[in-house]
PAKOLKE-888332 format. One line per field, with one value per atom (N, C-alpha, C, O): z, y, x; atom name; residue in one letter; chain. Coordinates in Angstrom, 3 decimals, m for minus. Layout:
PAKOLKE-888332
up	c(Z/...)
north	c(Y/...)
east	c(X/...)
site	c(CA/...)
code	c(A/...)
unit	c(A/...)
END
This chain:
PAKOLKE-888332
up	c(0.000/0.000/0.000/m0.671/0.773/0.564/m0.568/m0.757/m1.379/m2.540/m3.789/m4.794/m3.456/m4.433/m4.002/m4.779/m2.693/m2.534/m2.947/m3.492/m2.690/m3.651/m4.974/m5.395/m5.461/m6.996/m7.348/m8.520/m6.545/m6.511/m6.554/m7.267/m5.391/m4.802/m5.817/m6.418/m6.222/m7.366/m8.467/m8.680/m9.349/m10.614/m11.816/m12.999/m10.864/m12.105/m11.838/m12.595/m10.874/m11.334/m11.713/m11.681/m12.219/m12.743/m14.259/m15.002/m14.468/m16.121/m17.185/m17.162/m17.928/m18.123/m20.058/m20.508/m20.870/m22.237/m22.720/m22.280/m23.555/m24.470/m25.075/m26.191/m24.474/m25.582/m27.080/m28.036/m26.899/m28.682/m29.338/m30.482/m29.083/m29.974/m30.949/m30.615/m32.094/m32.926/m33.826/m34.864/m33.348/m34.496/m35.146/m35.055/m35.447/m35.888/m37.214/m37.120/m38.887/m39.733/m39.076/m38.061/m40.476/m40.007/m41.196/m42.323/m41.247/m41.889/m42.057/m41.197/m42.566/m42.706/m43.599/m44.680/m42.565/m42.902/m43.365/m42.575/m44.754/m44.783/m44.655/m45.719/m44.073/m44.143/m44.099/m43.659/m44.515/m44.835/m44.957/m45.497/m44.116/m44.345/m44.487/m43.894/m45.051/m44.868/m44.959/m44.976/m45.007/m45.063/m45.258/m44.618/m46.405/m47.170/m47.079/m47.525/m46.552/m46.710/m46.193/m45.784/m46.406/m45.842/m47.171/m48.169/m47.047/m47.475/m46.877/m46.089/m47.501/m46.843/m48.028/m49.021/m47.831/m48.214/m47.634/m46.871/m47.832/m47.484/m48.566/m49.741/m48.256/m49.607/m50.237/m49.473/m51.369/m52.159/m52.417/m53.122/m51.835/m52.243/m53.501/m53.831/m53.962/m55.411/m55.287/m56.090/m53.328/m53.641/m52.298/m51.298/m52.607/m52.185/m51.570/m52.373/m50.019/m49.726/m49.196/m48.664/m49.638/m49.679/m48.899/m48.845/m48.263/m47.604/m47.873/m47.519/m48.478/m48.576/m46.851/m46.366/m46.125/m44.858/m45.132/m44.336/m46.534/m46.769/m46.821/m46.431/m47.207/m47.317/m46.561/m46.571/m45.674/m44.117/m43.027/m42.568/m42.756/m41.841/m40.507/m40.203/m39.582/m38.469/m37.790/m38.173/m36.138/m35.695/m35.248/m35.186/m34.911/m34.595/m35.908/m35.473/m37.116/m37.828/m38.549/m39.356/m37.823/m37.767/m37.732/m38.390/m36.602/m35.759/m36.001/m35.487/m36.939/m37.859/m37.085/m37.552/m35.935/m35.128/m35.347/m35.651/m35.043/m35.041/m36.594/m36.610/m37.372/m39.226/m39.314/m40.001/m38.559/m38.872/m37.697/m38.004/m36.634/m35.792/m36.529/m36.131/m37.623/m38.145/m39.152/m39.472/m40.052/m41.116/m40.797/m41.747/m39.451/m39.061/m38.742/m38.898/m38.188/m37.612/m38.638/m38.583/m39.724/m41.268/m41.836/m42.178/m41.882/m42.353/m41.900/m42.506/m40.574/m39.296/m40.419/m41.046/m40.242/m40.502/m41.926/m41.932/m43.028/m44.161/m44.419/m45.043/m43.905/m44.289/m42.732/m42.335/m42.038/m40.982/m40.934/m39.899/m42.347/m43.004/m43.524/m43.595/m43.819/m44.459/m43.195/m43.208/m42.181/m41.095/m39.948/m39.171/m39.596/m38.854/m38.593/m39.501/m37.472/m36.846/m37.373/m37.313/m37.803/m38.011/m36.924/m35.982/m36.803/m36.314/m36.576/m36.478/m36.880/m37.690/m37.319/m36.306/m38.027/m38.137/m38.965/m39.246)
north	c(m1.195/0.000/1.262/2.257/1.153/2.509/2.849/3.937/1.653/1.857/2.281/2.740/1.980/2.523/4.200/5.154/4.222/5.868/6.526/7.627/5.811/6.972/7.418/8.537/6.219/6.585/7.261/7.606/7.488/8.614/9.348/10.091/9.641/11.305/11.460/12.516/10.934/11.634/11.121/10.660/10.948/10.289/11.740/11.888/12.514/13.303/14.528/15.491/14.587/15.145/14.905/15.731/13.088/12.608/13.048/12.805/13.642/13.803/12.178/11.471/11.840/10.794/11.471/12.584/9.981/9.901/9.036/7.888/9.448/8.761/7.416/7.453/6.287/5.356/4.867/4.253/5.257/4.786/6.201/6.213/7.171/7.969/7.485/6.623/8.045/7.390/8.272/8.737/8.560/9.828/8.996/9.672/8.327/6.891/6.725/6.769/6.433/5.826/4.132/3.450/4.049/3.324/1.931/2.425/0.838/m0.140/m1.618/m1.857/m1.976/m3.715/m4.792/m4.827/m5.557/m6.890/m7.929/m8.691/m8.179/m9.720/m10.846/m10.998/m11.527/m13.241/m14.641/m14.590/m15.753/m16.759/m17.384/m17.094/m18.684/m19.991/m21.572/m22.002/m22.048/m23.438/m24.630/m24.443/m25.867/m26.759/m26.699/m27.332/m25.739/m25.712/m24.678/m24.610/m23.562/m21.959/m20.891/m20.948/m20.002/m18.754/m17.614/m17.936/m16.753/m15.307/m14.437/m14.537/m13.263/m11.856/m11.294/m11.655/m9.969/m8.424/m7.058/m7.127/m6.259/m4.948/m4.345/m4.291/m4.003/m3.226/m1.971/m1.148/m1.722/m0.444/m0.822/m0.106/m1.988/m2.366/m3.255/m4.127/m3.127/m4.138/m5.919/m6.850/m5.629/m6.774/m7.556/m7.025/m8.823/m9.934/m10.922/m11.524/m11.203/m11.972/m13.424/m13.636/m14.228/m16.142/m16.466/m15.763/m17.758/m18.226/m19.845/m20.233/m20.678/m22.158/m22.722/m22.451/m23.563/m24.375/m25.518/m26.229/m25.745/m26.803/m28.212/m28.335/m29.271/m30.589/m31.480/m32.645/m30.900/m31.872/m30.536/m29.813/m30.395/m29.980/m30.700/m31.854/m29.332/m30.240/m29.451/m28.558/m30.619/m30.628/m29.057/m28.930/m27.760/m26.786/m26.204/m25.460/m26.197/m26.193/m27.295/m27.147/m28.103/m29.504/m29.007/m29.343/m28.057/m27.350/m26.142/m25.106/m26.181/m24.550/m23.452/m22.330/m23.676/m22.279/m21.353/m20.197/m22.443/m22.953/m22.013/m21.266/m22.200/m21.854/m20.781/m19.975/m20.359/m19.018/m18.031/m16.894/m18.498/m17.605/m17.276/m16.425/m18.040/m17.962/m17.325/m16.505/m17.353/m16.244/m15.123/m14.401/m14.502/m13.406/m12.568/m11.408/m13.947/m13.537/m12.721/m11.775/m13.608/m13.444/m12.132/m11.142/m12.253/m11.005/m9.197/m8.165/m9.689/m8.289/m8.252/m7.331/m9.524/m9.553/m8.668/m7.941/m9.130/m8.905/m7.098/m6.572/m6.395/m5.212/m4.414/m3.357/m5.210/m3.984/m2.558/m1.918/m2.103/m1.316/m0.178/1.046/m0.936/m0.409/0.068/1.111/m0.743/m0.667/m0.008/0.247/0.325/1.278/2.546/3.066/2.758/3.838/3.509/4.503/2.617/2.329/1.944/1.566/1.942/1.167/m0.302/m0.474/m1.322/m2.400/m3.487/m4.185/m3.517/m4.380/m5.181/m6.042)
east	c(0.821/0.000/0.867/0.593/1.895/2.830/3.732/4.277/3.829/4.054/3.511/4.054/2.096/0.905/0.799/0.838/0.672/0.527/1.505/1.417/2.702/4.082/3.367/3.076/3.191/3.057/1.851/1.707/1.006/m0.091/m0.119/m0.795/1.008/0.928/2.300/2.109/3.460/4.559/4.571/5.692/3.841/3.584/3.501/3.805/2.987/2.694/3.688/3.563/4.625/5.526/7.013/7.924/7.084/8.105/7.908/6.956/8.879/9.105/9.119/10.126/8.050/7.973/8.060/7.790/8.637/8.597/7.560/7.489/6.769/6.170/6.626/7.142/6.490/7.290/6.572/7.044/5.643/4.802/5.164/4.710/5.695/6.316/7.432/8.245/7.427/8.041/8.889/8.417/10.425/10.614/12.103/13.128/12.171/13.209/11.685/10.459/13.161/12.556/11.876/12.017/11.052/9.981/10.719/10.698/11.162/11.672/10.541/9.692/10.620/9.792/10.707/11.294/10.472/11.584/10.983/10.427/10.969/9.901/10.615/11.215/10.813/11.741/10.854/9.705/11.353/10.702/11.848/12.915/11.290/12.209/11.655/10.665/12.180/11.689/13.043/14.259/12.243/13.534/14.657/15.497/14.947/16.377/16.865/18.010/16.336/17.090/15.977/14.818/16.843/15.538/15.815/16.460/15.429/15.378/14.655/13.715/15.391/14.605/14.630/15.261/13.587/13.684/13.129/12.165/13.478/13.306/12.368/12.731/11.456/10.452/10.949/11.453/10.896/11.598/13.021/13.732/13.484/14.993/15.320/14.516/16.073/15.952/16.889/16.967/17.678/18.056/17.301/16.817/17.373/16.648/17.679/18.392/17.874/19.105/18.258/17.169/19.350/18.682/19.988/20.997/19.753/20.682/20.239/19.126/21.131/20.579/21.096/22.195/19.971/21.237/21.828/22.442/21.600/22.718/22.202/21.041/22.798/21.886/22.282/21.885/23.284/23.069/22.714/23.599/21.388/21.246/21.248/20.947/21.818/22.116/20.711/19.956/20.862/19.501/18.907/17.684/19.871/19.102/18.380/17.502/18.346/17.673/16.083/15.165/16.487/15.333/13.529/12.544/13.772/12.894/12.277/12.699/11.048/10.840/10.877/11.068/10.709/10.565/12.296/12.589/13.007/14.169/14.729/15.707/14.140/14.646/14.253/14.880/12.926/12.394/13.291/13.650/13.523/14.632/15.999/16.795/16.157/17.798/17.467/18.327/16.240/15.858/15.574/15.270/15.542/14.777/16.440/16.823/17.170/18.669/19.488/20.274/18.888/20.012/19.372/20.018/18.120/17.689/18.444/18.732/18.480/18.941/20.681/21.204/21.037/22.121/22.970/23.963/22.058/21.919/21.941/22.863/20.925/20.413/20.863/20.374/21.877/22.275/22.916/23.096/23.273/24.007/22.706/22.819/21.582/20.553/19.689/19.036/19.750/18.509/18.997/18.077/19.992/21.231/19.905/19.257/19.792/18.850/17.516/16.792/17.004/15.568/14.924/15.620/13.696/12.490/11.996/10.781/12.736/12.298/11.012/11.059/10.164/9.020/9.256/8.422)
site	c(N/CA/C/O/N/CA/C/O/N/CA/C/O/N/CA/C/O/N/CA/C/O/N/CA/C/O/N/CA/C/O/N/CA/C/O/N/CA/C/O/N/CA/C/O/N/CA/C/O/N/CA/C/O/N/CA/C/O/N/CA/C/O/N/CA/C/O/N/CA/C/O/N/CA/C/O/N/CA/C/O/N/CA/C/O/N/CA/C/O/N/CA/C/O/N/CA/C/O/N/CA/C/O/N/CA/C/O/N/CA/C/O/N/CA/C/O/N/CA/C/O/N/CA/C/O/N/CA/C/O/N/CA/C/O/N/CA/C/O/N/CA/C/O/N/CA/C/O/N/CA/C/O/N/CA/C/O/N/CA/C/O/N/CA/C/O/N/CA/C/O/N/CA/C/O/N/CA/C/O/N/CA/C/O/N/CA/C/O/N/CA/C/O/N/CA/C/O/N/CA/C/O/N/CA/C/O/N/CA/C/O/N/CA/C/O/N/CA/C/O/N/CA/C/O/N/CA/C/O/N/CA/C/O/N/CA/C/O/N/CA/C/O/N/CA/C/O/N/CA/C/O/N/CA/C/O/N/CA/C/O/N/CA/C/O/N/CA/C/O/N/CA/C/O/N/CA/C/O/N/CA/C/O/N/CA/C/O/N/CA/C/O/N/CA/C/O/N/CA/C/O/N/CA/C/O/N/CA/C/O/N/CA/C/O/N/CA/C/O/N/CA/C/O/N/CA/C/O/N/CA/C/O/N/CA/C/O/N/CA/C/O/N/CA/C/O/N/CA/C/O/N/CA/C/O/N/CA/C/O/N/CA/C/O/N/CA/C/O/N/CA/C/O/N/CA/C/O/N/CA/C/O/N/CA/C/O/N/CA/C/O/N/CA/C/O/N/CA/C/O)
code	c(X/X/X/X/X/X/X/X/X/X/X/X/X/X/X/X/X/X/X/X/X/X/X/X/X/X/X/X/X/X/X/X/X/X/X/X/X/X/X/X/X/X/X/X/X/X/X/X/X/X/X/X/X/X/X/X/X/X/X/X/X/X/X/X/X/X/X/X/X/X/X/X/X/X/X/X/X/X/X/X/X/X/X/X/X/X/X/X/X/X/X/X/X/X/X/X/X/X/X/X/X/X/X/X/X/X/X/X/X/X/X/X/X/X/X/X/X/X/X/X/X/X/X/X/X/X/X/X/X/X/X/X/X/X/X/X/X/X/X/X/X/X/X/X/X/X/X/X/X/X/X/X/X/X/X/X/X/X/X/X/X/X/X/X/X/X/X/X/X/X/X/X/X/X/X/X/X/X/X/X/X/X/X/X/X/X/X/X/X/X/X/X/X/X/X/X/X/X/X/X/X/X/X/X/X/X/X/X/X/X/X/X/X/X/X/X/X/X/X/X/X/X/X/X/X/X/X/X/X/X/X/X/X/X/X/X/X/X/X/X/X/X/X/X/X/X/X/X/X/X/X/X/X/X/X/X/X/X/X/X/X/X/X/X/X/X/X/X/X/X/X/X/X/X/X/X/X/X/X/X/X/X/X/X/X/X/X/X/X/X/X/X/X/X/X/X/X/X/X/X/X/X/X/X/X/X/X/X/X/X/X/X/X/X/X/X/X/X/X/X/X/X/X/X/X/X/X/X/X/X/X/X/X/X/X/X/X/X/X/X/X/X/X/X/X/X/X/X/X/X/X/X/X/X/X/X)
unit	c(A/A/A/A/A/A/A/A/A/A/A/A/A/A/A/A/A/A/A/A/A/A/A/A/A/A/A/A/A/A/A/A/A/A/A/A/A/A/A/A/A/A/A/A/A/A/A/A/A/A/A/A/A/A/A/A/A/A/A/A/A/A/A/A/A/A/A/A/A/A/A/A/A/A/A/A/A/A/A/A/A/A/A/A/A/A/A/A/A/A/A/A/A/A/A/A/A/A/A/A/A/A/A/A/A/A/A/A/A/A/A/A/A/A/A/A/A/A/A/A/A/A/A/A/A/A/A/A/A/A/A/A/A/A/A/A/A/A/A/A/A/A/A/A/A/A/A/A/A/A/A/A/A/A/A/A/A/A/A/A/A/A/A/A/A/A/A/A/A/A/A/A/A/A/A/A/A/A/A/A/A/A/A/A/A/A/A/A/A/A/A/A/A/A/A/A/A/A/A/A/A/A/A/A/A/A/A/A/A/A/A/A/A/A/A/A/A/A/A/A/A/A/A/A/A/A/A/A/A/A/A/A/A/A/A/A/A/A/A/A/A/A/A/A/A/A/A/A/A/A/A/A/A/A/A/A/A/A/A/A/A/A/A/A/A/A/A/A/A/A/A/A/A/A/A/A/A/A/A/A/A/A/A/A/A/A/A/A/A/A/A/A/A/A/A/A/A/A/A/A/A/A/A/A/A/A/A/A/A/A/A/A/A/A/A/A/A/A/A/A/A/A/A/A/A/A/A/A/A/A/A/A/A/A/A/A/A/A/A/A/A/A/A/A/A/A/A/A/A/A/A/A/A/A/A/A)
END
């Protein structure tokens, strides 16, 4: 209870930021993977990055959650030059 009243009685004179403010470009990442590889792209960009995993995959790729975490990885990876101070979705 004395912790709730702090924040009652000084809440509104902590200087607080907006966090759904948004003044950072706005970016979108599409990626997709399946069995054999992933790719990405960036919209308005003309290149398109693929990654094959090869035809012995080993087991952390087995696991789609697993393929789509490493396409999402590769993607960041790919366009970090491009996405440098963005917002990325």
């Amino acid at each position: 209870m004395e912790e709730l009243r702090f924040w009652t009685t000084h809440l509104n004179s902590i200087k607080v930021r907006d966090c759904f403010l948004i003044d950072k470009r706005q970016r979108f990442v599409y990626s997709h993977a399946n069995a054999t590889g992933c790719g990405s792209v960036v919209p308005l960009m003309k290149n398109i990055s693929v990654k094959d995993f090869g035809n012995h995959l080993n087991a952390r790729f087995k696991i789609s959650y697993r393929r789509k975490l490493a396409a999402i990885e590769f993607s960041l990876e790919s366009y970090a030059l491009v996405l440098e101070g963005s917002l990325v979705n």
